[in-house]
N, C-alpha and C positions, 0 to 999 in steps of 0.2 A: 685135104690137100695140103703138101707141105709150102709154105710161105716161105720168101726168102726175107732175110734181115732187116732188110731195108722197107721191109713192110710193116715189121714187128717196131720196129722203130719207130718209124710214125704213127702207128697208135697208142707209144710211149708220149712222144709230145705232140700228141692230140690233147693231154690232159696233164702234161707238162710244159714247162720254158727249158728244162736242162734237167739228164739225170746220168745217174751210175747206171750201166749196164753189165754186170759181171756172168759171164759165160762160163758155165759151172763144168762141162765137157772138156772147157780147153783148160781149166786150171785139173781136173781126176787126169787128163791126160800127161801134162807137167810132172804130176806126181808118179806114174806110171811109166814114166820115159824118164826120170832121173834112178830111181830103183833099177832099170834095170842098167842103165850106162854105171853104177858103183859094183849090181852085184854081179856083174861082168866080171871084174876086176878083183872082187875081194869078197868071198862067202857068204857074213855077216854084218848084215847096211841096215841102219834103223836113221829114220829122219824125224828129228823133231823141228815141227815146223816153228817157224816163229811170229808167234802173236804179237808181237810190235810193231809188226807190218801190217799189219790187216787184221785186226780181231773180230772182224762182224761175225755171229753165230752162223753163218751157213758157211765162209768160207773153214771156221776152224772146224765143223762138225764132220763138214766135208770130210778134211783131212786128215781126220782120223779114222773115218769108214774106211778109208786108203791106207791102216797102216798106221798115220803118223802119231809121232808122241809129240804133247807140248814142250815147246819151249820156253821159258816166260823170265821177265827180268823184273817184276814189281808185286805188289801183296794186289793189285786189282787183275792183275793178269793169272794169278793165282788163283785167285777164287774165280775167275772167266773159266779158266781150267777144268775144276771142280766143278762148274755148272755144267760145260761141254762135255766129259770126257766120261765111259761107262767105267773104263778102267783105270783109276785117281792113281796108280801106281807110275804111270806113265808119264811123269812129270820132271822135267830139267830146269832145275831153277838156278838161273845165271844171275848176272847185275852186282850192281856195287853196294845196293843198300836192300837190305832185306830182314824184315822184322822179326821179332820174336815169335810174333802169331804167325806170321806166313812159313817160318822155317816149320812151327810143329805142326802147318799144315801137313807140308811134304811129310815129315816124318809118318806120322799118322799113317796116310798111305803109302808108305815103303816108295817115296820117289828118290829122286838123285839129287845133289846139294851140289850145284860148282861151288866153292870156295874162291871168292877173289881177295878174301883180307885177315885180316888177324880179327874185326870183329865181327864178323861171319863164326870163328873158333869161337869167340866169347859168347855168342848168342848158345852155340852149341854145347858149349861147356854148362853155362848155365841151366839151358833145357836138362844135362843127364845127371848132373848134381840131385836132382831132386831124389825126394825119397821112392823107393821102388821103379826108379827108371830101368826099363829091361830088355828096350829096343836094339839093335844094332843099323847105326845110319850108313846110307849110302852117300860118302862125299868123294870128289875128284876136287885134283887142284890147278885152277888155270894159270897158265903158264903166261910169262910177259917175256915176250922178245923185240928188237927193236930191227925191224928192216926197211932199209933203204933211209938210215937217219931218221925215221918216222918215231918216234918215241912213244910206245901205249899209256896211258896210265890204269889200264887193268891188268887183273893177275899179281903173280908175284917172282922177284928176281930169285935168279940162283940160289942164293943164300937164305933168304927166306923160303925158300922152298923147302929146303933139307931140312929147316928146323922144324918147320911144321911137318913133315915129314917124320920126324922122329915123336914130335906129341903126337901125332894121331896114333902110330903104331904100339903107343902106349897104354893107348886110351883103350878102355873094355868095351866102350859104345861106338865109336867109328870104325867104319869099312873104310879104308881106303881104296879101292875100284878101279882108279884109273887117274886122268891128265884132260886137259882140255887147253884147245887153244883157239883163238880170233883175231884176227889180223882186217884192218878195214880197206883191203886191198884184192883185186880181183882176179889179176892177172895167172897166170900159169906157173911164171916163177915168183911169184909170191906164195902160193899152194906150195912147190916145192921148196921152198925157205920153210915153211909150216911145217911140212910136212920131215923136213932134216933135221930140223929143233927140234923135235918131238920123239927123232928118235933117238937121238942125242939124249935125251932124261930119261926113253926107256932102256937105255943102256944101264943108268943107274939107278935103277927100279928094286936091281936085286932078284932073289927068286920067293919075293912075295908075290901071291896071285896079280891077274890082273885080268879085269873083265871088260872094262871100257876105256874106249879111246875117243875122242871126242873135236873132230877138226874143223867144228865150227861153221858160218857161212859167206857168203858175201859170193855166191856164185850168178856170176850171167846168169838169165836166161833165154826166151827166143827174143830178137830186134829183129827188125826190120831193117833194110836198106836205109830207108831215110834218117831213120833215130839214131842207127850207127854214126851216120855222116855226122848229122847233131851234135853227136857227143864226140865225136873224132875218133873211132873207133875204126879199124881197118877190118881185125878178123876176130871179134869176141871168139873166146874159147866156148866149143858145147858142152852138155851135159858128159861126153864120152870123154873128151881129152881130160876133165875132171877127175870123172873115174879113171882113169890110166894111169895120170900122173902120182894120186895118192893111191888107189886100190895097191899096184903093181907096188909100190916100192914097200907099203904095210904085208902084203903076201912074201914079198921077199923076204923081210924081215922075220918073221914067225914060219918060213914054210920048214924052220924044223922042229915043226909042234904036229900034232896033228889038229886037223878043222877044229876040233873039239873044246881047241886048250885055247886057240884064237882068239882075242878080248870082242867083242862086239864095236863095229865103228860107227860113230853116229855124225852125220852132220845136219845144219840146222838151217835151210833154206829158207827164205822170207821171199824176197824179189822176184828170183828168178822162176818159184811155182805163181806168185799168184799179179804179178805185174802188169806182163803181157791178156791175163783173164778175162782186165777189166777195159771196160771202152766208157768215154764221156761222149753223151750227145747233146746241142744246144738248138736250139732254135738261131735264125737269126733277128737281132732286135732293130738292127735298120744298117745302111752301108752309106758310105759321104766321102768325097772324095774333097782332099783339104793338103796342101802344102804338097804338092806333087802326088800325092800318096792316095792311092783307095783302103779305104778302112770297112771290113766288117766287125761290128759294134755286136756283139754276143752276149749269152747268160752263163758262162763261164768263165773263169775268174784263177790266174797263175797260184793262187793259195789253193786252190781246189785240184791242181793237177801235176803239181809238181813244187809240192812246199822246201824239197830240201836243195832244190836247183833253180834258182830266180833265171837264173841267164840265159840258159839252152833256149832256142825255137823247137817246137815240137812238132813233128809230123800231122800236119792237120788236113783233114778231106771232107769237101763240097762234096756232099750229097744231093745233086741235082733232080729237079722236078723235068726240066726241060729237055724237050723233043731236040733231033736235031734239026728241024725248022727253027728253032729258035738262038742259035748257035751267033755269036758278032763274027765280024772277021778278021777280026786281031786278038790277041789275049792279053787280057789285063792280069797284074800283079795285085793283092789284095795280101794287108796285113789283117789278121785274125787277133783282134783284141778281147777284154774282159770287160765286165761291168761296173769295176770298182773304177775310182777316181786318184787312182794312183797311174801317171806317165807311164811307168815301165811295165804295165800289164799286158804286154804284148805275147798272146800265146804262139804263135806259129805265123808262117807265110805261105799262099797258094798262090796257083795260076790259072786260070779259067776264060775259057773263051763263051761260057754259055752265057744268057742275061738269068743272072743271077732274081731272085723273089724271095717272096713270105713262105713259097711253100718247101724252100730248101732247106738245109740242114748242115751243119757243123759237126762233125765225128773226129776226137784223139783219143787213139788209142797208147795202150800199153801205160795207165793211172792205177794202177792197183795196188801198189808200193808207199805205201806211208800218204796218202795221200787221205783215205777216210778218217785214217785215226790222228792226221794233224788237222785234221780239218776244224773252221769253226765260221761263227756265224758273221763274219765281216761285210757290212756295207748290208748284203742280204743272207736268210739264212739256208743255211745244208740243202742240198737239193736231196732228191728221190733217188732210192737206188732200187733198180729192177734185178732182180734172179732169170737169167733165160738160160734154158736146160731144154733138153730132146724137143725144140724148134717151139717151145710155148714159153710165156713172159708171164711174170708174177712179182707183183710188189714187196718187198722185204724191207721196207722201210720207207715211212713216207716224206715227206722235204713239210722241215720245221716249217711252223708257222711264228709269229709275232708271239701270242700267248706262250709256247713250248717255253721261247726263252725267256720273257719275263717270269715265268714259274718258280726259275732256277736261284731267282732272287728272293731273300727275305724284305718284302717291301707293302 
């Protein structure tokens, strides 16, 4: 018999205080409803997801059964890569700092180099110097533009572009491929800023090949009503005005080629596949009503569900046990706090008319986003994170103990 959630839940904190829940259906579906809103738009769409955002082995294993290629910006994300991936070719290595060893990762398996610096060239130079070096590298060069006064410090300006532009095409071991760009802005007409600077440099590309184009991420993905409001959001753009905005104008641009000669476009979702995937669930740890205000006192904790936004209220939902015999006849306001001993840990706000108990529950969703991988063990440690896929729950990691992190010390 199929169970609903709220079932599967509570036999989660039967034997939990608080854990990850990550819905592997709604993240394969993310992946599958952005693929198709690009290649709507524009032939050839390759998404390298981004490991920055969530690197647990199921979410990136996932996503690449679906297609996707890594994205990655460090030498551990690198070799995460290489553990995850059957096909090591599959690899886009972005970021500002990137070693010797990690570059002749990629090389080794014929992956892609963004270049963001002159010593990125010098690692690469050094690598083909060697004697009997005989590879040919895939690099793209990211591009810095400045919109809306917002100043990047990745990439490289004009000028430095065309120099390195002319070493590479010198060079007997670099491919140059293609351009890459990233902008930390989400909006539509910021896509279209992207997406008009980018064709602005393929104009001066020349009639060297070119195989990839590269626009980066920072896209929505699904919100909610409430979260929207949260963040002051009126109408986040979907997956389709996405594709619209960059497919259409990149189609335009090449449609006097045939599909064939087309560069391949890639961009690099983090958030928007796997944010929405994940849900927190907490017990509650007791409720006290103090300075006008009713306080639900929880096992969840503003560093555990939103490390890179302190301020926002998040959408939080009472999971009630109660009949409606048990129903008061006014409804109380209830702020949803954490467990740590920091003042500003106020996760979210509800309203409820039910009498609230021990056997209720705490549920915010949409924690999937930088949230495990900035996580740590503050005040108390990592909670559990549950895998639920086709209506069954399984542990994928269990919530640190005291020992885990003393281990981590030489003492």
């Amino acid at each position: 018999m199929k169970r609903n959630n709220n079932e599967l839940f509570r036999e989660i904190l039967n034997v939990e205080d608080a854990a990850y829940v990550f819905d592997l259906n709604l993240f394969e579906n993310n992946i599958s409803n952005l693929y198709l809103a690009f290649s709507t738009y524009y032939p050839k769409i390759n998404i390298g997801y981004s490991y920055k955002t969530n690197y647990i082995p199921n979410v990136c294993k996932s996503a690449h059964k679906k297609g996707c290629w890594a994205e990655v910006v460090s030498d551990m994300e690198v070799e995460m890569a290489n553990e995850y991936l059957d096909d090591k070719s599959k690899i886009i290595f972005n970021g500002p700092v990137k070693s010797f060893d990690s570059i002749m990762k990629i090389i080794e398996n014929n992956g892609i180099i963004n270049i963001d610096n002159h010593f990125d060239i010098k690692i690469l130079n050094d690598i083909t110097s060697t004697h009997n070096f005989q590879k040919k590298i895939q690099v793209a060069l990211r591009l810095n533009f400045t919109y809306e006064n917002s100043k990047s410090r990745f990439g490289m300006d004009f000028n430095t572009l065309n120099e390195l532009k002319i070493k590479i095409r010198k060079s007997n071991y670099l491919d140059l491929i293609g351009y890459h760009i990233h902008l930390p802005f989400r909006s539509i007409d910021s896509f279209k800023f992207r997406i008009d600077s980018l064709i602005n440099i393929l104009k001066l590309h020349g009639n060297y090949p070119l195989k990839y184009i590269n626009i980066g991420g920072g896209f929505f993905g699904k919100i909610s009503k409430d979260l929207a409001i949260s963040l002051g959001l009126q109408n986040p753009p979907t997956f389709d005005e996405y594709g619209k905005i960059i497919g259409k104008e990149l189609s335009n641009y090449f449609n006097h080629l045939p599909n064939s000669e087309w560069p391949d476009l890639f961009i690099e979702p983090g958030s928007s596949l796997v944010a929405d995937s994940f849900s927190f669930i907490t017990k509650i740890h007791s409720i006290k009503s103090i300075n006008d205000s009713n306080i639900i006192t929880t096992f969840a904790a503003r560093h555990l569900l939103s490390p890179t936004n302190k301020t926002v209220m998040l959408p939080v939902e009472l999971i009630s046990s109660n009949c409606d015999s048990n129903l008061n006849s006014s409804v109380k306001e209830y702020n949803v706090v954490g467990y740590t001993c920091i003042e500003s840990d106020i996760i979210g706000q509800l309203k409820a008319n039910a009498i609230i108990n021990e056997h209720d529950y705490i549920k915010i969703n949409n924690v999937g986003s930088y949230t495990i991988v900035m996580g740590s063990d503050f005040i108390l440690p990592q909670p559990a994170i549950y895998l639920f896929y086709n209506n069954k729950v399984e542990n994928i990691r269990k919530k640190k103990t005291v020992s885990d992190i003393l281990k981590t010390f030489n003492c």
